[in-house]
C-alpha positions, 0 to 999 in steps of 0.5 A: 500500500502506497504511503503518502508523506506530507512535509510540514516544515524542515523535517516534521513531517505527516502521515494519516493511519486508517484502521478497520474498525472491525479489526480493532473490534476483533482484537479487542473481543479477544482480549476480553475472552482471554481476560475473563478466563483468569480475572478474579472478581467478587461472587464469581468463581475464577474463569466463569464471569460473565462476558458482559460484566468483564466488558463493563469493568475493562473493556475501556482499557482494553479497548485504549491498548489495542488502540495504541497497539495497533496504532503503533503497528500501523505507524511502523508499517507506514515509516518502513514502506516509506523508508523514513528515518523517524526521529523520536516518538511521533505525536498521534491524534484522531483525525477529524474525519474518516472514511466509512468502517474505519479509524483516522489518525494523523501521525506528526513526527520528524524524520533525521536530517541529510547530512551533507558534510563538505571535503575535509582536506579544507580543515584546518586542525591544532594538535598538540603534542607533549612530552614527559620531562624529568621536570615532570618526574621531579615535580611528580616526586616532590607531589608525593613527597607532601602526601607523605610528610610528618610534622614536628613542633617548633620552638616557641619563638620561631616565626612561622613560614611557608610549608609549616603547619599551623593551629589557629583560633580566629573570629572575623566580624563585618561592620563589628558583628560575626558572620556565619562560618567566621568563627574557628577553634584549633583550625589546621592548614599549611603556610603556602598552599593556598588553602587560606586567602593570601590575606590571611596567609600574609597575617599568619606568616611571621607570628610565633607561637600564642601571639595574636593579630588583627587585620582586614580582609576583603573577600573577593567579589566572587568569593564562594560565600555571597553573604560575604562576598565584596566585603571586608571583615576584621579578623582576630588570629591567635597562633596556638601551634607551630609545626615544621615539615619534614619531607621524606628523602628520595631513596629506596625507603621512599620508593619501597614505600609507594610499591616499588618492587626494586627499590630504587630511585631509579625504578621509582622514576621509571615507574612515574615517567610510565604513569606519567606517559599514560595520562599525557598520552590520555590527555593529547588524546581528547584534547585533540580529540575536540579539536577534530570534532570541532573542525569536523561540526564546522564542515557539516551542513544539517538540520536539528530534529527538534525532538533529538535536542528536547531528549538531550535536553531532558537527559541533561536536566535529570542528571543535573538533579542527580547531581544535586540529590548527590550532594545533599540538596533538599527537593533536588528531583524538583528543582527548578532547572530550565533547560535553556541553560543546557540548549547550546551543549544540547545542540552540539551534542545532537548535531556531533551524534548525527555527523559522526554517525553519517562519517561513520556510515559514509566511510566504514569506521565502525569499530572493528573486534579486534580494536574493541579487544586491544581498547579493553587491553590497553584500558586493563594494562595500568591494573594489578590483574589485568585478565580481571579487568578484562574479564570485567569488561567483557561481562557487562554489555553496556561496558562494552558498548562504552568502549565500542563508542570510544573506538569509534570516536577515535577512528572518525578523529584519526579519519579527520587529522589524516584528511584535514591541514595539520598543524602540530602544537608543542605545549608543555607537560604543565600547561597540558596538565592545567596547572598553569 
């Protein structure tokens, strides 16, 4: 039967459904007899109410689910024969008029759009590219230097100064009154880490032991606590105790001690400069990763479904309330989120899905088993027991799916930097590891 497709703008799109009224009333007599052999009701015994009692309590909802059954079915049929990408979930209704003996419905819905994506060898593309330093090694050493240092208490009348531990009590008034979280008694942190604002590290550095200060603050305007943020407060600080660091040697005892097998310093470098390679490796990988996908969006033409960007959009929203129930928030599955604020990354999303697909589906990169295989692999090296990693990865369908979905993404960005104009970009271990 020939379907007729009407367009109503971009990609909605309208086909009208007919049902025999008599089919639906077949079906739906038959799921009544079938019910009336096992519904249970008052003064009757199981399997011997009558048919007419059955049909007066659920012969309305019977009669709604062989409706969307049907209606369904016939959606399917139509999107198939008229080999239509369907986008969504259609929105069907009953049409205004329909032919003797049968059932109308108009069925609105969006199909996916054409995806015309333009040469690649006319992108241009930043990789970058890093190295391991013995810089990194050394600042990795150090790093783990900190975790592991004691501290012992010095003299009375030495100042206090960068990397000791201090115990403070201190109050903070705005305008001569306390303010919430202003106040702390026997109160810990290390001179120089910035775990304090530099104001108040300024005032703490130099005290000695049971000497008191008083100084101003000005919180900063985007200061994480709003009641004080753009203020300044008069703080009141009293040093109670004062505490040296002492940092481990780098030896065999420290590299014993952080599962070094052999012992040695030089194992211990080995060891961080191999950690150290994977996450850079891990790192270039998505940031030129992005890169790729940016320069591949920019050369693809193509329409939105509206319904694709509302789900992403919707999916968005809920996990931003999972969020919020995670970390305590009374009421976070009703909390107001407009789902504007997430549109634009909505948008992206959608559109980099269907480009992707569409390069994907054009160009044969689907991932292949044994990239699946040396994914999971690779992925399982950095493990004690790597076969157990495996074999947990290959338990779990969805898992898999996952790593399915990485290789194919780094096949479509090795596809790209192979057809785009390269240029590579040194940058330094630092600077890739954001800490600069």
């Amino acid at each position: 039967m020939a379907v007729t497709v009407e367009t109503l703008e971009k990609l909605e799109r309208k086909i009208t459904l007919t049902l025999p009224v008599g089919v639906i009333q077949t079906e739906v007599d038959s799921r009544l007899r079938k019910l009336a052999r096992t519904v249970k009701m008052d003064g009757f015994r199981p399997g011997k109410v009558p048919m007419n009692v059955v049909s007066q309590r659920y012969g309305y909802s019977v009669h709604y689910e062989v409706m969307n059954d049907k209606v369904g079915e016939a959606f399917a049929t139509a999107a198939n024969e008229a080999k239509l990408r369907v986008a969504g979930q259609p929105k069907i209704s009953e049409s205004e008029t329909s032919p003797e003996g049968q059932m109308a419905f108009d069925a609105i819905f969006e199909v996916f759009p054409e995806v015309k994506i333009a040469d690649l060898t006319g992108a241009e593309v930043e990789k970058l590219t890093a190295d391991v330093t013995d810089e990194a090694i050394d600042k990795t050493i150090e790093i783990l230097r900190k975790q592991r240092r004691t501290f012992a208490q010095r003299a009375q009348d030495t100042a206090a100064q960068d990397t000791d531990r201090v115990t403070v009590d201190f109050e903070g008034k705005i305008d001569g009154e306390p303010f919430a979280g202003g106040k702390a008694s026997d109160f810990q942190f290390i001179l120089g880490d910035g775990q304090m604002l530099k104001e108040f590290e300024d005032a703490t550095r130099g005290m000695k032991s049971g000497e008191s200060k008083t100084f101003p603050l000005a919180f900063p305007a985007d200061y994480h606590g709003k009641d004080v943020a753009g203020k300044t407060a008069d703080f009141l600080v009293t040093l109670k105790k004062l505490e040296a660091a002492n940092l481990p040697e780098v030896n065999a005892d420290l590299a014993k001690s952080l599962g070094i097998a052999e012992g040695t310093v030089e194992a211990l470098r080995a060891d961080i400069r191999k950690n150290l390679e994977r996450e850079v490796k891990s790192r270039l990988l998505a940031r030129n990763k992005q890169a790729a996908m940016d320069a591949l969006v920019a050369k693809a033409e193509l329409d939105l479904p509206k319904s694709s960007v509302q789900a992403e959009l919707d999916r968005m929203v809920e996990s931003a309330r999972a969020d919020l129930k995670q970390r305590g928030i009374k009421d976070a599955d009703k909390a107001p989120i407009p789902d504007e604020i997430f549109r634009p990354q909505a948008e992206r999303r959608v559109r980099l899905g269907l480009v992707v697909a569409e390069l994907v589906r054009s160009n044969d990169l689907a991932a292949k088993p044994e990239q699946i295989k040396a994914h999971v692999e690779e992925l399982a090296a950095s493990y004690e027991k790597p076969a157990d990693v495996i074999r947990w990865y290959y338990g779990d369908n969805r898992r898999m799916a996952e790593v399915e979905a990485v290789v194919i993404e780094n096949n479509v960005t090795e596809y790209i930097l192979a057809k785009a104009k390269v240029t590579d970009k040194a940058v330094s271990f630092d600077e890739l590891m954001g800490q600069n």
